[in-house]
Backbone as JSON, one array per atom type, in Angstrom:
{
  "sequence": "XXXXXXXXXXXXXXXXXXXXXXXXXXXXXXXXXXXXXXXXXXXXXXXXXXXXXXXXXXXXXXXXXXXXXXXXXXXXXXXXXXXXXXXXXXXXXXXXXXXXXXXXXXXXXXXXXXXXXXXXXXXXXXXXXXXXXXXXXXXXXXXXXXXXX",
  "N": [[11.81, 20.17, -16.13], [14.24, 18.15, -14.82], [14.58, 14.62, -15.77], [13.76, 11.96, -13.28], [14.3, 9.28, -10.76], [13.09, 6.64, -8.79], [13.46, 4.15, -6.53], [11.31, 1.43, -5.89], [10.54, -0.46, -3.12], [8.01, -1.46, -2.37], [4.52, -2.05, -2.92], [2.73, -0.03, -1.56], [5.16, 1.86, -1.65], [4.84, 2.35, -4.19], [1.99, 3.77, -4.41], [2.64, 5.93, -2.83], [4.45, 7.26, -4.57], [2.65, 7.81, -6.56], [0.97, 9.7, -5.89], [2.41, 11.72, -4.75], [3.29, 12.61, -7.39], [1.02, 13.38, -7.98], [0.61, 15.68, -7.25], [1.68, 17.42, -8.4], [0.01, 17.56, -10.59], [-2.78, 19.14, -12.63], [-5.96, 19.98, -14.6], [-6.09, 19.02, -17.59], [-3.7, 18.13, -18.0], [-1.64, 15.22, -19.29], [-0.88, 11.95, -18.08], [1.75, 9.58, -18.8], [2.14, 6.0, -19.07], [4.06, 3.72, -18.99], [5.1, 0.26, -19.04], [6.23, -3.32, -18.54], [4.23, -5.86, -17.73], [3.02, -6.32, -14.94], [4.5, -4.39, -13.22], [3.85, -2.52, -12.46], [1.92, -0.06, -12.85], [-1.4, 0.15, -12.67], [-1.01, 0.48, -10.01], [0.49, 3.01, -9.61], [-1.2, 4.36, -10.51], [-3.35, 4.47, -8.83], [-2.51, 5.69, -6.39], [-2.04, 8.35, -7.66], [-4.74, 8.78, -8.31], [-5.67, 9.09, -5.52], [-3.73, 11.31, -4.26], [-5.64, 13.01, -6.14], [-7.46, 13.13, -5.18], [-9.67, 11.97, -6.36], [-13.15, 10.07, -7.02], [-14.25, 6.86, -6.27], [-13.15, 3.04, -6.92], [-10.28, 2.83, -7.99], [-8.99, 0.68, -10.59], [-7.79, -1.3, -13.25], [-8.61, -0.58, -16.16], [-9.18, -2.32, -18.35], [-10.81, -3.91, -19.43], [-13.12, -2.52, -20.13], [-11.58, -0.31, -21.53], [-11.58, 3.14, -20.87], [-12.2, 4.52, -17.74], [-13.83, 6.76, -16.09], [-13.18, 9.23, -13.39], [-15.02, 11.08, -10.96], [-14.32, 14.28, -9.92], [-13.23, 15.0, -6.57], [-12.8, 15.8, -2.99], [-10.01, 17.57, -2.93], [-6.63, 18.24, -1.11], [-5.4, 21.37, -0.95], [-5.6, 21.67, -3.38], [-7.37, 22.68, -6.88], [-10.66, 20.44, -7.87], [-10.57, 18.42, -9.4], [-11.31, 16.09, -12.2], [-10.57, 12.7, -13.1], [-9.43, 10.7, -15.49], [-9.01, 7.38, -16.42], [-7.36, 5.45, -18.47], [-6.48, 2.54, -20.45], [-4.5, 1.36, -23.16], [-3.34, -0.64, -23.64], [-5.22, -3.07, -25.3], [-6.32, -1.22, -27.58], [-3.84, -1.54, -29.06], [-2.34, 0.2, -30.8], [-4.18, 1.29, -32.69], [-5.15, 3.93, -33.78], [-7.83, 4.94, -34.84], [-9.86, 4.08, -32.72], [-8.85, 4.43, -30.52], [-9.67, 7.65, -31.03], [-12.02, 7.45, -30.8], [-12.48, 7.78, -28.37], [-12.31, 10.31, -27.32], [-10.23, 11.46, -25.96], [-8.41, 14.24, -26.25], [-10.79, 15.52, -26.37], [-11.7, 14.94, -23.3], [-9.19, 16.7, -22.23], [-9.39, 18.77, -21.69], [-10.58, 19.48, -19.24], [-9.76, 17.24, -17.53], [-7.27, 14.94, -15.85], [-5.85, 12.95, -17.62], [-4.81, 10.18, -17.33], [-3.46, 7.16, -18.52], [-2.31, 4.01, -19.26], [0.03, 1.56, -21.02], [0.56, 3.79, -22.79], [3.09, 4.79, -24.34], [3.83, 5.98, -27.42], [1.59, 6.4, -28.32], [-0.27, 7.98, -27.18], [0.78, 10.2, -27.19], [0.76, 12.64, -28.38], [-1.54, 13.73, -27.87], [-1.82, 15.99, -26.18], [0.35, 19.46, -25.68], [2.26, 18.61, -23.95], [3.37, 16.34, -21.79], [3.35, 14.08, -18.81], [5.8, 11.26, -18.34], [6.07, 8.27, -17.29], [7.97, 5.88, -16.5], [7.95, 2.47, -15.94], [9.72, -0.57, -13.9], [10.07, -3.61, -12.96], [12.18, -5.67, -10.92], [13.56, -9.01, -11.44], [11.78, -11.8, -10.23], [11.06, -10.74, -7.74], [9.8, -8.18, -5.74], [9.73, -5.25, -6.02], [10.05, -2.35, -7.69], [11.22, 0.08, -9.95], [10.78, 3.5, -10.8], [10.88, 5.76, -13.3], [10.44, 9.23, -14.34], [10.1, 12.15, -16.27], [8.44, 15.33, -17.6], [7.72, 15.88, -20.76], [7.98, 17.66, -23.65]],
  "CA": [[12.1, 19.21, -15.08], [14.83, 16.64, -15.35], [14.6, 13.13, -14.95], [13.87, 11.51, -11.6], [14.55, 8.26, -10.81], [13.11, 6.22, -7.51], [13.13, 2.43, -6.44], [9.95, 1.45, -4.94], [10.61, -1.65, -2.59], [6.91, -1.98, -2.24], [3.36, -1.37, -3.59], [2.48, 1.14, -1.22], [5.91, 2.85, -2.37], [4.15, 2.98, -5.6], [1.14, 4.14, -4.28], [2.8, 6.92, -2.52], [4.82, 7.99, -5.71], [1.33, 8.82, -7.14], [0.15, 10.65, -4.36], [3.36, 12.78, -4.81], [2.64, 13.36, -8.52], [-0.58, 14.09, -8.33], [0.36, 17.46, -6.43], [2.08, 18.13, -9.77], [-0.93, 17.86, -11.9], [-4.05, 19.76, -13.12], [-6.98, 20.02, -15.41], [-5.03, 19.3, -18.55], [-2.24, 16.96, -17.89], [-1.64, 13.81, -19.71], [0.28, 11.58, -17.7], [1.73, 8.41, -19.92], [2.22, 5.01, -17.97], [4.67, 2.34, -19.89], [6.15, -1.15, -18.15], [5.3, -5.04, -18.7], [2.9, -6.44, -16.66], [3.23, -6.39, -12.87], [5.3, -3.39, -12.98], [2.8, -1.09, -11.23], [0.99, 1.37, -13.47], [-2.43, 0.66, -11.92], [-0.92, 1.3, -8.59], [0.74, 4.36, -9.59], [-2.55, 4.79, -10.84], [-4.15, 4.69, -7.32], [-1.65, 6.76, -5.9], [-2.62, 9.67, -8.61], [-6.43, 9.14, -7.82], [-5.55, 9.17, -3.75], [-3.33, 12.34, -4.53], [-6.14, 14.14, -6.7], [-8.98, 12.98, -4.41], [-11.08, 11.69, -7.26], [-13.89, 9.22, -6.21], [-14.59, 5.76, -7.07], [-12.12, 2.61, -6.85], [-9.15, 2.36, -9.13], [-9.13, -0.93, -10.85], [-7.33, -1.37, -14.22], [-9.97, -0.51, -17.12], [-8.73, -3.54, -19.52], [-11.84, -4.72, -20.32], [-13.63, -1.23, -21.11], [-10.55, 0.86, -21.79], [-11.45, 3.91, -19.99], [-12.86, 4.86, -17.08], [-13.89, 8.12, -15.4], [-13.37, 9.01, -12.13], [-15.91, 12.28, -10.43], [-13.61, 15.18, -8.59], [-13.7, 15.41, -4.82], [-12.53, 16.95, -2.51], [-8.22, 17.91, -3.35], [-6.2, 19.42, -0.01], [-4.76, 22.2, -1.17], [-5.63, 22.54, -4.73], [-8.92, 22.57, -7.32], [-10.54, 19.54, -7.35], [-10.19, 18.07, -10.95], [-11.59, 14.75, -12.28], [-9.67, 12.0, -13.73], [-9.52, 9.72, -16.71], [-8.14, 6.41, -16.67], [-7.33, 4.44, -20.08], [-5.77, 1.43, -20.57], [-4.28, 1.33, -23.96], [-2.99, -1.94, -24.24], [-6.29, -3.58, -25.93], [-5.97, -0.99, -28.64], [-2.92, -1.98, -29.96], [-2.14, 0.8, -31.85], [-5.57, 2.03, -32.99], [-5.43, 5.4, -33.88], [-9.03, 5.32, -34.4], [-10.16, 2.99, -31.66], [-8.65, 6.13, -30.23], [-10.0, 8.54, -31.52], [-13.34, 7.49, -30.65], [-12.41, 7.87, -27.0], [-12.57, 11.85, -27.54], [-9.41, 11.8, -24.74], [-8.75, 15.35, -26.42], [-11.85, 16.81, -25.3], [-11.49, 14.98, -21.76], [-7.89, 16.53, -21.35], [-9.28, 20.16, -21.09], [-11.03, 19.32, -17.89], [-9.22, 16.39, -16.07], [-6.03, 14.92, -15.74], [-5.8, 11.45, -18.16], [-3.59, 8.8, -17.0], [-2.91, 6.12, -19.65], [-1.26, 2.94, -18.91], [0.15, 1.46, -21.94], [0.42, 4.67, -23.32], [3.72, 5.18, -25.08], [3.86, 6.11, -28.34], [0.07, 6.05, -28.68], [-0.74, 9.3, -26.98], [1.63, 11.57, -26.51], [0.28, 13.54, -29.54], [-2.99, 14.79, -27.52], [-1.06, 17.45, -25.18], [1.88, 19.62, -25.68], [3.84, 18.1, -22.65], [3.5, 14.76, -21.06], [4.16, 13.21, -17.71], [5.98, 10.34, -19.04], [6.46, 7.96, -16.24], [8.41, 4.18, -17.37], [8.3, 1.52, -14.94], [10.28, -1.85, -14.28], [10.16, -4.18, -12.19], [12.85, -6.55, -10.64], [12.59, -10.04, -11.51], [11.48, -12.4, -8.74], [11.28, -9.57, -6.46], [8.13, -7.01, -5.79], [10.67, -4.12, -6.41], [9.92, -1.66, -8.73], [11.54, 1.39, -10.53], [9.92, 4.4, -11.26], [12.02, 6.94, -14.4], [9.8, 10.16, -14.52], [9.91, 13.79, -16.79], [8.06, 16.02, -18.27], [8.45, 16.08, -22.21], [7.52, 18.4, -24.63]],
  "C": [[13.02, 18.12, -15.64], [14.63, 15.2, -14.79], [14.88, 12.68, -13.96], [13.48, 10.0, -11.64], [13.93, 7.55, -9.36], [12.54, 5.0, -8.03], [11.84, 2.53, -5.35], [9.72, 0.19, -4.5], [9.37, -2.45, -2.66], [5.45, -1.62, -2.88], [2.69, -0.17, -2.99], [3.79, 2.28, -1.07], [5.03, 3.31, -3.16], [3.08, 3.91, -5.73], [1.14, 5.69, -4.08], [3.81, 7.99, -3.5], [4.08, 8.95, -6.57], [0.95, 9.59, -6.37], [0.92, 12.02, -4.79], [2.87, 13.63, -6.23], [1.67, 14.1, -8.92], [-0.35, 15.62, -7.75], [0.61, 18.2, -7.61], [1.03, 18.47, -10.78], [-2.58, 18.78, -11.77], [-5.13, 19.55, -14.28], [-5.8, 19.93, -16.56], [-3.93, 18.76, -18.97], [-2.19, 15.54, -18.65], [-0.62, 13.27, -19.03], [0.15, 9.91, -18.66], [2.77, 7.47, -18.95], [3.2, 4.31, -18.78], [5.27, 1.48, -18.82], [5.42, -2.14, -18.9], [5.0, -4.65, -17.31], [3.61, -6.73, -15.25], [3.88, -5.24, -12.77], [4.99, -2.41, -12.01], [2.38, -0.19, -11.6], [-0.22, 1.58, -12.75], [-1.94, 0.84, -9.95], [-0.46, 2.36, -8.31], [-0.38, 5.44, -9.78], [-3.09, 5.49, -9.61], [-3.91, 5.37, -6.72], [-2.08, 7.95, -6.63], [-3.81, 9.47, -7.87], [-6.7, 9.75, -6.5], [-5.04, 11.26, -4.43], [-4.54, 13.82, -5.03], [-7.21, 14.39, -6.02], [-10.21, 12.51, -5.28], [-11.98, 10.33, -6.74], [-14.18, 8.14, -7.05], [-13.42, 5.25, -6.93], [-11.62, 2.78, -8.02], [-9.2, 1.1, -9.58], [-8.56, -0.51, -12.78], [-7.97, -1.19, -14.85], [-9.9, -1.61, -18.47], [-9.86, -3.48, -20.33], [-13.2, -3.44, -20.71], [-12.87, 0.05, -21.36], [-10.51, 1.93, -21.24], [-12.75, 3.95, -19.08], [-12.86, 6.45, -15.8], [-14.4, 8.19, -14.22], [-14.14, 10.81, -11.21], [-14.5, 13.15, -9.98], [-13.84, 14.95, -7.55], [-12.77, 16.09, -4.19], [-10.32, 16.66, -2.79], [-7.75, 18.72, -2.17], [-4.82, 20.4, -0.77], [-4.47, 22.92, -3.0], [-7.13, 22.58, -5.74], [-9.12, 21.39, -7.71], [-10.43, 19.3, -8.89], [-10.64, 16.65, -11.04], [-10.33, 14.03, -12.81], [-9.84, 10.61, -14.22], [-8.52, 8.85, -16.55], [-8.23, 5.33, -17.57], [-6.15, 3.8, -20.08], [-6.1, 1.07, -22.54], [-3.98, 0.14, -25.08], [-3.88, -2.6, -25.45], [-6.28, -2.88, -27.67], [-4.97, -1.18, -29.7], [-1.98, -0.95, -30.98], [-3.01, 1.69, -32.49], [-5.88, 3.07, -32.9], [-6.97, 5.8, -34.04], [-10.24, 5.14, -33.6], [-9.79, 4.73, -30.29], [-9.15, 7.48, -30.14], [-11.34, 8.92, -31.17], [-13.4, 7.55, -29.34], [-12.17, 9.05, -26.91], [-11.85, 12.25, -25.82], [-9.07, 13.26, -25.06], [-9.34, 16.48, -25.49], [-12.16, 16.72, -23.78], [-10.14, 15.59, -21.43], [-7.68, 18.14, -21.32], [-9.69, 20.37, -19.67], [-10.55, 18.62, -16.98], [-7.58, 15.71, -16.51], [-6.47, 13.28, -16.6], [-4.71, 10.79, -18.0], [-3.76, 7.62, -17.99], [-1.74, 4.98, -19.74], [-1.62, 2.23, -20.61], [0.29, 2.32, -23.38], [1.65, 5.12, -24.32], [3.85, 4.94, -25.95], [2.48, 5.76, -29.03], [-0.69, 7.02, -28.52], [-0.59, 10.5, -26.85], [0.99, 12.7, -27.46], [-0.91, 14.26, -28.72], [-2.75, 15.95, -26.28], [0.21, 17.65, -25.87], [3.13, 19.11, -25.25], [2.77, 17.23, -22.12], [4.51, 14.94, -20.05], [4.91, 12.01, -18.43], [6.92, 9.32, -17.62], [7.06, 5.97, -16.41], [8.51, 3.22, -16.16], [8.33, 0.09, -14.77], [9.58, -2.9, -12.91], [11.53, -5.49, -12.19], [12.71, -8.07, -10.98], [12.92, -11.58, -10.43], [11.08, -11.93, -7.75], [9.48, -8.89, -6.58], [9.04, -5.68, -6.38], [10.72, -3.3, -7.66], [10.57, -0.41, -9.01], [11.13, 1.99, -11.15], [10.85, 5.44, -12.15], [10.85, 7.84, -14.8], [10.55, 11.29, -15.15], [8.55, 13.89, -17.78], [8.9, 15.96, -19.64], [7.4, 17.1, -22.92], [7.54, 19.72, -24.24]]
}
């Protein structure tokens, strides 16, 4: 897949960016979040969760780094859980890391990882790798998506 590019005037752009993605993913997927702050990872976030049908709100996991979200019901594909880790806090912490056994969650569900580049890419072959800006003053965000590896 080559690089795809879309502006996202608003937050429920963003929302509906994930939605889209999520059709793309399965049991297995690492998708990897990067921007500064306000950019819109946890709403791309939300958008993935909406997309996969997983249950339970979305809400940034800052302050316990990950959080896991049940399967439910998916239209049109199997239902798949999904892991959401917020990287930032670690800093770097390969074994802070390590002890979050994302690995052995990324045979069963799809892990999303905001703050994630160059921190996780190592635990799948291929990465979503999804970079996003934001305008400044504005709400306006840009979304730069591929597949790597």
């Amino acid at each position: 897949m080559t690089q795809q590019r879309r502006t996202l005037p608003t937050v429920e752009d963003t929302e509906a960016l994930g939605r889209e993605l999520a059709a793309e993913l399965g049991a297995g997927d690492l998708v990897v979040l990067d921007g500064p702050l306000g950019a819109g990872k946890t709403a791309l976030t939300r958008g993935i969760a909406a997309g996969l049908g997983v249950q339970g709100r979305v809400s940034s996991p800052t302050f316990i780094i990950a959080r896991q979200h049940r399967a439910g019901r998916r239209a049109g594909a199997a239902p798949v859980p999904m892991v959401h880790v917020d990287a930032y806090r670690l800093g770097g912490d390969l074994d802070a890391l390590d002890a979050l056994d994302l690995d052995t969650d990324l045979h069963d569900a799809v892990v999303v990882v905001e703050w994630g580049l160059g921190v996780v890419e190592h635990l799948a072959e291929r990465h979503l790798r999804v970079l996003l800006s934001r305008e400044p003053e504005s709400d306006v965000r840009t979304a730069v998506w591929e597949w790597v590896g």
